[in-house]
Structures are given as C-alpha cells and as structure tokens.
VMD Tcl script that draws the C-alpha trace (Angstrom):
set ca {
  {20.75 -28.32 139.35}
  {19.70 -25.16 141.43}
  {19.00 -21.64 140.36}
  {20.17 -20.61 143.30}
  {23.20 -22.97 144.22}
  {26.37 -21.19 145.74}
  {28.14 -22.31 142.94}
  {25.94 -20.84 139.63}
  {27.90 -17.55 139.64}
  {30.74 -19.29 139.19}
  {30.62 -21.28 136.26}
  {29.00 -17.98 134.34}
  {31.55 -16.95 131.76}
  {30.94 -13.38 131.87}
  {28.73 -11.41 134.71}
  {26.30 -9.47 132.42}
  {27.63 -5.83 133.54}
  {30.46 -6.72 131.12}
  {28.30 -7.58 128.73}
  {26.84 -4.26 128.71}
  {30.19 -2.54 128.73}
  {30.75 -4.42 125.56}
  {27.59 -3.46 124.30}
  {28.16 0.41 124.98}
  {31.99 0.43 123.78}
  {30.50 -0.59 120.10}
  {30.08 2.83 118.10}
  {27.34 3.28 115.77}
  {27.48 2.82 112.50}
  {28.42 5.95 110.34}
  {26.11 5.65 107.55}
  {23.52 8.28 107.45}
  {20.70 7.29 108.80}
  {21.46 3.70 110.46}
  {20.94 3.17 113.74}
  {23.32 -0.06 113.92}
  {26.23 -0.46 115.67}
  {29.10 -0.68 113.70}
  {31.65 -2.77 114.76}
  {33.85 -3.41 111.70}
  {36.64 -0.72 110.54}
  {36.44 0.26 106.30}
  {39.50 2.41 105.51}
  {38.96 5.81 104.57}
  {40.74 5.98 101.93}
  {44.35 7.26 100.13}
  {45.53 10.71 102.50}
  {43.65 9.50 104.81}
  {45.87 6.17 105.76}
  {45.69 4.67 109.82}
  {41.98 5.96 109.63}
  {38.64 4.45 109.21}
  {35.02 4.28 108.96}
  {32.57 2.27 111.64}
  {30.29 0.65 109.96}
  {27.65 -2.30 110.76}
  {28.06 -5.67 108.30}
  {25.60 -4.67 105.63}
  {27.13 -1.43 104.93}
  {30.92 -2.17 105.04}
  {29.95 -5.34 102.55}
  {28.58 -2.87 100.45}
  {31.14 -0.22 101.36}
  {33.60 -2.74 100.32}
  {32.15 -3.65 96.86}
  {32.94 0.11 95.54}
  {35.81 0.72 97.56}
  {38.98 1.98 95.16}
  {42.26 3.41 96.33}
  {43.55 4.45 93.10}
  {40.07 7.05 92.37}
  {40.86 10.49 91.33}
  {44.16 9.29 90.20}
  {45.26 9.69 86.73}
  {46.28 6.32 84.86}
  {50.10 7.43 84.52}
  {49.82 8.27 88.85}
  {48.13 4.81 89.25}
  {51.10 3.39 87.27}
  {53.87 5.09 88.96}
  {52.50 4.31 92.36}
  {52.35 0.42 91.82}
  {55.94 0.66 90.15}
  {57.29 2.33 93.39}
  {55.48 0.08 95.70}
  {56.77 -2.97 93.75}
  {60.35 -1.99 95.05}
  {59.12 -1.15 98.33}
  {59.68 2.80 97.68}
  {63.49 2.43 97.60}
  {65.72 4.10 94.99}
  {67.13 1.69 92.08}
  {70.03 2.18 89.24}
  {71.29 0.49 86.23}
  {73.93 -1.60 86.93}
  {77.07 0.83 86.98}
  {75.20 4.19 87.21}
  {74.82 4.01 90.78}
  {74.50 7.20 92.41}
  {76.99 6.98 95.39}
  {79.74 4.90 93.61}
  {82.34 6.05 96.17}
  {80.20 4.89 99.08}
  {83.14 3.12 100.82}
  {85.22 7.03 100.35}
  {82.20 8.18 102.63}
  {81.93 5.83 104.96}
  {86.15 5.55 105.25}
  {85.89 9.49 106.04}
  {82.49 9.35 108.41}
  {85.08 6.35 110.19}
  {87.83 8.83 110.36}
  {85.38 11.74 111.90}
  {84.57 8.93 115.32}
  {86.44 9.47 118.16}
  {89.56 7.55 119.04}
  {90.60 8.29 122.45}
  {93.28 5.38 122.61}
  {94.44 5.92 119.02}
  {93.79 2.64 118.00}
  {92.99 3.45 114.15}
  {96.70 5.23 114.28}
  {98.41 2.17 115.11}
  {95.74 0.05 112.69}
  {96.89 2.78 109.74}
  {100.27 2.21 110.81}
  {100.52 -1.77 110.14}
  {102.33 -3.10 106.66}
  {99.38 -2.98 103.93}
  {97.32 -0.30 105.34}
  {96.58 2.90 104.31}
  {97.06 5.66 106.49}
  {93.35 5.86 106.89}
  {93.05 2.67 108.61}
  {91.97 1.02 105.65}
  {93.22 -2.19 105.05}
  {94.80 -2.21 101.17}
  {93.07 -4.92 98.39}
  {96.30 -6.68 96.80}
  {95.14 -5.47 93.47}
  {95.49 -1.90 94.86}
  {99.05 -2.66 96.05}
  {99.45 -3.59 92.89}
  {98.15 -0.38 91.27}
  {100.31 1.95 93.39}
  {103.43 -0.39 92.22}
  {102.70 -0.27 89.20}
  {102.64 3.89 89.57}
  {106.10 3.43 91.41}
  {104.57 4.38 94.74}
  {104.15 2.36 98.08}
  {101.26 1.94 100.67}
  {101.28 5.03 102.25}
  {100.51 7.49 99.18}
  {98.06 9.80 99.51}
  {94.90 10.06 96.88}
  {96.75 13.45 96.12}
  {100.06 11.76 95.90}
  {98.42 9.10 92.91}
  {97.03 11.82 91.27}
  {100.14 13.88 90.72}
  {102.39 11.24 89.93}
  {99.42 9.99 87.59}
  {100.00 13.13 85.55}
  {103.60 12.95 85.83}
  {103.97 9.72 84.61}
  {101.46 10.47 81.37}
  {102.89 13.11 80.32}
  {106.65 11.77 80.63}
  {105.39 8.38 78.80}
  {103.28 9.70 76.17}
  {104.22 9.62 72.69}
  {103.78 13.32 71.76}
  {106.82 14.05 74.44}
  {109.00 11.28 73.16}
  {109.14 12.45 69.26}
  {106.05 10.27 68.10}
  {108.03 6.97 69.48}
  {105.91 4.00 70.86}
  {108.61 1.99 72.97}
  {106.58 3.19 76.39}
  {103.11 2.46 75.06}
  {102.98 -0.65 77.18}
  {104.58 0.83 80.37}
  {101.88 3.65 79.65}
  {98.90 1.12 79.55}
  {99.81 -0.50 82.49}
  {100.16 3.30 84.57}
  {96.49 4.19 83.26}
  {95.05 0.64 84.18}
  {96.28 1.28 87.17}
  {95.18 4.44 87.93}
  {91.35 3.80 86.87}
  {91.60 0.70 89.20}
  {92.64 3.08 91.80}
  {89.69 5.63 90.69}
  {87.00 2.91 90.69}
  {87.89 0.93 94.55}
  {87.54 4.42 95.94}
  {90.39 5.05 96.68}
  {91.01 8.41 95.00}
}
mol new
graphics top color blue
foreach p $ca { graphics top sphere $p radius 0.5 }
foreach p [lrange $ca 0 end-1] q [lrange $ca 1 end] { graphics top cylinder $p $q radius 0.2 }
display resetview
C-alpha cells in the first residue's frame, strides 16, 4: 500500500485536527497541584447536587474511596433522610387518618368551578340517580337518603337538618325513656355516617 495513495485519507477514522479538539475540550484536573487532565465527573457533594468535580483517574479513585453524602449530618438527619427517600419524598398516613378524606368533595366542587358553555353537567345532574352536582349517586347512598326519608336531590344541608330532626324526634329522652324507635334510630344514624364518610356531606 502507498503513503501517498488518493485513497489513505479516506479510510482514516478521524483527521487529527479533531483529535486535538478533543484533546483541548478535556479540562484539567482540579486537584491542587496536578497537571492532568481530568476527564471523569466526582459529585460535589449534598447542596451542591447537578455539580461536580474534574478530576484525572488517580484522584477521583481516591476521591471516591472517602467520598460520604451523609458528613456533617447528625445520625437522627441521616435517619430521617433515608426514611423519606425510601417513599420517594411523598407524604404517607395510617390507614384511616388520611389527611384529605373528603378528596372526592374537592374534586366534585373544583368539577363544578370548569366551565360549561353547553350545560351539559345540568342535564347530567338532572338524570334519575344523580345528584344535582353531576355526581352520579352509589346505591348504598340512595339507600342512606331513604332511609332519612329523603330522595336524590337533597342537598348536604338538607341531610343535615333532617339528620337532627329525625334524632331528636326518635330519641328516647323525647319519648318518656321508651325504646320502641331505637331500631328506626340506628338505622337514621348508620345512615347518616355513611353519608358523612362517601363525601357526600
């Protein structure tokens, strides 16, 4: 093969110029006093996340080996922080002690605030076993607002008052002491907590 054949420049992978380019874009190591480059990235540490250090191979290996996120922390911090990152930083409850149990109550009255420029959730709240807010009634809440001799269009307010209403007629300190209604009365408070814990008042 010739040196000097028409064809030698082609089969180069690289023309050198960009192999001085590469050369040149490689900083120089940060450790004081090394003239190196250094092309490999060592994290800077916790505060200072998304930035790092340049540093040739023999000092990031040894950079490396006594390298700790947690230093300066206290042993309760350390603790805490794994704990959190274990649930990927998001709130948790006990079962039942959620914060926002009436989630679906705000998000039924952030559906009512959207614009409806053909009126469609009027006629939707409008439909047999619907509640005027467009949402669609669980048969065990029809059930509950039967049981408090209402229908499907009461209001929260409306279930509240007649709540009270009923109570007070069917409770045995306003019928002399007498325990006929005690059933009747059951059934009006199961229904009313039912009521209380779908959201819906």
């Amino acid at each position: 093969m010739k040196l000097d054949s028409k064809y030698f420049d082609k089969i180069r992978v690289k023309p050198s110029s960009d192999k001085k380019k590469a050369a040149e874009a490689v900083p120089q190591c940060e450790w004081p006093d090394c003239p190196r480059p250094g092309p490999h990235k060592a994290p800077m540490g916790r505060g200072h996340e998304g930035k790092f250090y340049n540093y040739c191979t023999a000092h990031v290996q040894e950079y490396n080996k006594s390298y700790n996120y947690f230093t300066g922390m206290k042993d309760d911090d350390v603790q805490e922080f794994q704990r959190n990152a274990r649930l990927g930083e998001r709130p948790t409850w006990k079962l039942g002690q959620n914060a926002t149990p009436n989630a679906s109550a705000v998000r039924r009255r952030g559906a009512q605030l959207r614009d409806d420029p053909f009126g469609l959730a009027a006629k939707a709240a409008k439909a047999p076993g619907r509640h005027p807010s467009g949402r669609a009634l669980r048969s065990t809440e029809l059930k509950a607002l039967q049981a408090l001799g209402l229908d499907d269009t009461a209001t929260p307010d409306q279930v509240k008052s007649q709540y009270k209403t009923l109570v007070k007629r069917l409770h045995p300190d306003a019928n002399n002491g007498s325990r006929a209604n005690e059933d009747t009365l059951k059934a009006v408070i199961q229904a009313y907590d039912h009521l209380r814990s779908s959201g819906f008042c």
